[in-house]
MIDREN-334106 format. One line per 5 residues: for each residue x, y, z of C-alpha. Coordinates in Angstrom, 2 decimals. Example, Ala and Ser with C-alpha at 12.3 -4.5 7.8 and 13.67 -1.06 7.14 Angstrom:
# MIDREN-334106
12.30 -4.50 7.80 ~ 13.67 -1.06 7.14
This chain:
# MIDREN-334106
41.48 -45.73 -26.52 ~ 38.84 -45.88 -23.85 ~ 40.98 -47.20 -20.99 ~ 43.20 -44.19 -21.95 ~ 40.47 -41.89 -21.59
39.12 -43.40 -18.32 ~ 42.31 -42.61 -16.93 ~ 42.74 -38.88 -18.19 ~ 39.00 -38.64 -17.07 ~ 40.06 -37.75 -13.33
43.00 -35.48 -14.15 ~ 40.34 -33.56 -16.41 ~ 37.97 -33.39 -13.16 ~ 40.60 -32.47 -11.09 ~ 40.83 -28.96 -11.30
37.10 -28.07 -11.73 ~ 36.50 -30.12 -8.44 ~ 39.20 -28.09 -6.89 ~ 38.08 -24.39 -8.22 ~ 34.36 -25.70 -7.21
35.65 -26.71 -3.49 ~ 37.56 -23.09 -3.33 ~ 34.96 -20.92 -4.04 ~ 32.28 -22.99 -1.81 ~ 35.30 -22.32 1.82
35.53 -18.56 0.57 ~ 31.95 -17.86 0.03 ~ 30.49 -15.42 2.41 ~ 27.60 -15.91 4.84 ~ 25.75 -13.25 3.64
22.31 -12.93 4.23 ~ 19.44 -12.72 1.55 ~ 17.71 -9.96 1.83 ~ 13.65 -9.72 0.35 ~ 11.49 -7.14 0.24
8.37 -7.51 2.18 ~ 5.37 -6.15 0.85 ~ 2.46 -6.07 3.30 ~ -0.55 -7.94 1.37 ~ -3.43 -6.45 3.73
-3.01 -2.75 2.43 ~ -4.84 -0.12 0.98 ~ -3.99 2.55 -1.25 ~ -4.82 6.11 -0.93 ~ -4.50 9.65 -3.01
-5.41 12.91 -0.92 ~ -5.86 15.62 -2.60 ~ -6.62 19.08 -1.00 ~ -7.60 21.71 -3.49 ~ -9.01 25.21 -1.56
-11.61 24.55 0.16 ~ -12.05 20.34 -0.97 ~ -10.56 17.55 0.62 ~ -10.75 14.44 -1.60 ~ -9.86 10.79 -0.54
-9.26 8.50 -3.30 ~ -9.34 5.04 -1.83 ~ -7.98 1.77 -3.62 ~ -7.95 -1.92 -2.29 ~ -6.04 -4.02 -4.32
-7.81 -7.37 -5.67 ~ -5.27 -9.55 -3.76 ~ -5.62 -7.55 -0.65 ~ -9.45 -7.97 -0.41 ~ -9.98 -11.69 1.29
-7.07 -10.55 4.01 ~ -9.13 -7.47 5.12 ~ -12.16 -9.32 5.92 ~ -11.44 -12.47 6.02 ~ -14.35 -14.17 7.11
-16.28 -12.74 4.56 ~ -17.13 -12.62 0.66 ~ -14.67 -9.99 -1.22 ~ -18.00 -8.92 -2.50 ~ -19.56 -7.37 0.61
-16.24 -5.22 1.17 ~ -17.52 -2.45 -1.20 ~ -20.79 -2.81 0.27 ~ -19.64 -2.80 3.35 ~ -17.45 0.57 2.50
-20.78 2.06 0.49 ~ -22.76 1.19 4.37 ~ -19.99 3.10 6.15 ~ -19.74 6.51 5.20 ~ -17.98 7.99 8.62
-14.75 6.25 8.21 ~ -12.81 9.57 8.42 ~ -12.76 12.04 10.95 ~ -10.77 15.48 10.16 ~ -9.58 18.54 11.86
-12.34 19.58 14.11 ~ -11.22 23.86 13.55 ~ -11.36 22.55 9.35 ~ -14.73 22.85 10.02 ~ -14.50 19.82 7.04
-17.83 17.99 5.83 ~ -18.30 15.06 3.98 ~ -20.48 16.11 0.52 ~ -20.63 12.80 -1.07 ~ -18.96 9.28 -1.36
-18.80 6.95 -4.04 ~ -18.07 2.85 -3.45 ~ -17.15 0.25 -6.66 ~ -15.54 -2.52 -7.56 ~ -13.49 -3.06 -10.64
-14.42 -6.40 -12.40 ~ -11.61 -8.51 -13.09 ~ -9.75 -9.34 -16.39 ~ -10.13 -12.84 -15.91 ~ -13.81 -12.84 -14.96
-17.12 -11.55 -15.12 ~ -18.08 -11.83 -11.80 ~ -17.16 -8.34 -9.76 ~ -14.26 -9.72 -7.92 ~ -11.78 -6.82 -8.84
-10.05 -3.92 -6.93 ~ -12.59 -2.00 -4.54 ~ -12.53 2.04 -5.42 ~ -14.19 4.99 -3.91 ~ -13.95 8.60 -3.42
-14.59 10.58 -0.08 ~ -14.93 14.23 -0.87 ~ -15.14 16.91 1.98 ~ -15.94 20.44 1.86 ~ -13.77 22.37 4.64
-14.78 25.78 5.47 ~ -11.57 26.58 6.76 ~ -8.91 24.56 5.01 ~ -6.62 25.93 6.34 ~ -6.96 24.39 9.85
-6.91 20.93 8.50 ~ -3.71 19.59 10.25 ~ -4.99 15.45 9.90 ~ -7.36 12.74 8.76 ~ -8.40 10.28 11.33
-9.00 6.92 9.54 ~ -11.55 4.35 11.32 ~ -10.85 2.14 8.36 ~ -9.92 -0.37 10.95 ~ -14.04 -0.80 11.88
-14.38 -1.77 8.53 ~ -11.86 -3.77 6.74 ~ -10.31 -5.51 10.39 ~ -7.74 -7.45 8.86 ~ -6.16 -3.97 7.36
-2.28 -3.94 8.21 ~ -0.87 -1.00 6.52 ~ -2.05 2.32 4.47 ~ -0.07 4.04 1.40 ~ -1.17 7.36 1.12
-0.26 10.01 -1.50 ~ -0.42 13.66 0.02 ~ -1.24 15.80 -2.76 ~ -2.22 19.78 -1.76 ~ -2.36 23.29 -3.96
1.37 23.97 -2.58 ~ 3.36 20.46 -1.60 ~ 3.50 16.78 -1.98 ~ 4.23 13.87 0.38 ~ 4.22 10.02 0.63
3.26 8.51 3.52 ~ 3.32 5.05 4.87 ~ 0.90 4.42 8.24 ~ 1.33 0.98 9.62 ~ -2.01 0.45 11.91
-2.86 0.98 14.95 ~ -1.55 4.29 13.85 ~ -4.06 6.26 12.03 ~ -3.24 9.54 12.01 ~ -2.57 11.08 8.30
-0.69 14.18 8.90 ~ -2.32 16.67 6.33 ~ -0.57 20.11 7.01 ~ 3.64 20.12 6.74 ~ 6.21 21.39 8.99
6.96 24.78 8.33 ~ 10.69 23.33 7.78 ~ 9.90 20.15 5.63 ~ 7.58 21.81 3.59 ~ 8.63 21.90 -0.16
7.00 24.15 -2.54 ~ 6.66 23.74 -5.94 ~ 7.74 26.01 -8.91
């Protein structure tokens, strides 16, 4: 009974060794594509409400030791809290900054503070109007900084933007013709 099966044993293997060797000469050469996300990025809501300009800034926890490298994640908020001038608006905006607030999260797994780093920028503009961009100088700061999300958030329109430094230039006021209003 064995030396029966022995011999079936290859005419059972047969055909799975020869669908296995057809489908491996017409496979394509496609590539694999994956989605890079940038790891030294920051997050950032705008939000432009009459006459205040607020900047809502967010540094995720894994982004914080490739920003600064060759320092502790800790000093990044203090080093954020030391720099209030990191953005520059619309000179005709006539925008001022009113106050600016610097913390850092603690993390789940810890109770050191070695979380995300949050803050708020607010502005008063006198005319708000005129306020066509943001300059960022976030650069001074946080040097290893790749990459900025930004939500665009005003009274009469939304937008996403994505900078990729050097550029820092955050467009503020729309096109006349991409400008969507709301309801």
């Amino acid at each position: 009974m064995m030396r029966r099966f022995i011999y079936l044993l290859p005419l059972l293997l047969l055909p799975l060794l020869l669908a296995t060797a057809f489908t491996l000469n017409n496979a394509s050469a496609a590539p694999v594509i994956h989605r890079a996300i940038e790891p030294a990025q920051i997050l950032l809501d705008i939000t432009l409400t009459k006459n205040n300009l607020t900047l809502f800034l967010r540094v995720p926890e894994q982004s914080l030791g490739l920003l600064a490298p060759d320092e502790p994640q800790q000093s990044i908020a203090q080093r954020l809290t030391d720099t209030p001038n990191l953005w520059h608006t619309s000179p005709k905006a006539e925008c001022s900054l009113s106050s600016h607030r610097i913390f850092q999260n603690q993390s789940d797994d810890s109770n050191e503070s070695s979380g995300d780093v949050e803050g708020f920028y607010d502005f008063h503009c006198q005319t708000p109007q005129a306020l066509k961009s943001v300059q960022s100088d976030l650069q001074t700061a946080l040097p290893g900084l790749k990459q900025m999300n930004i939500w665009l958030t005003t009274d009469f329109w939304q937008n996403k933007q994505t900078l990729t430094l050097p550029e820092n230039r955050i467009t503020i006021h729309p096109d006349t013709q991409s400008a969507r209003r709301g309801p």
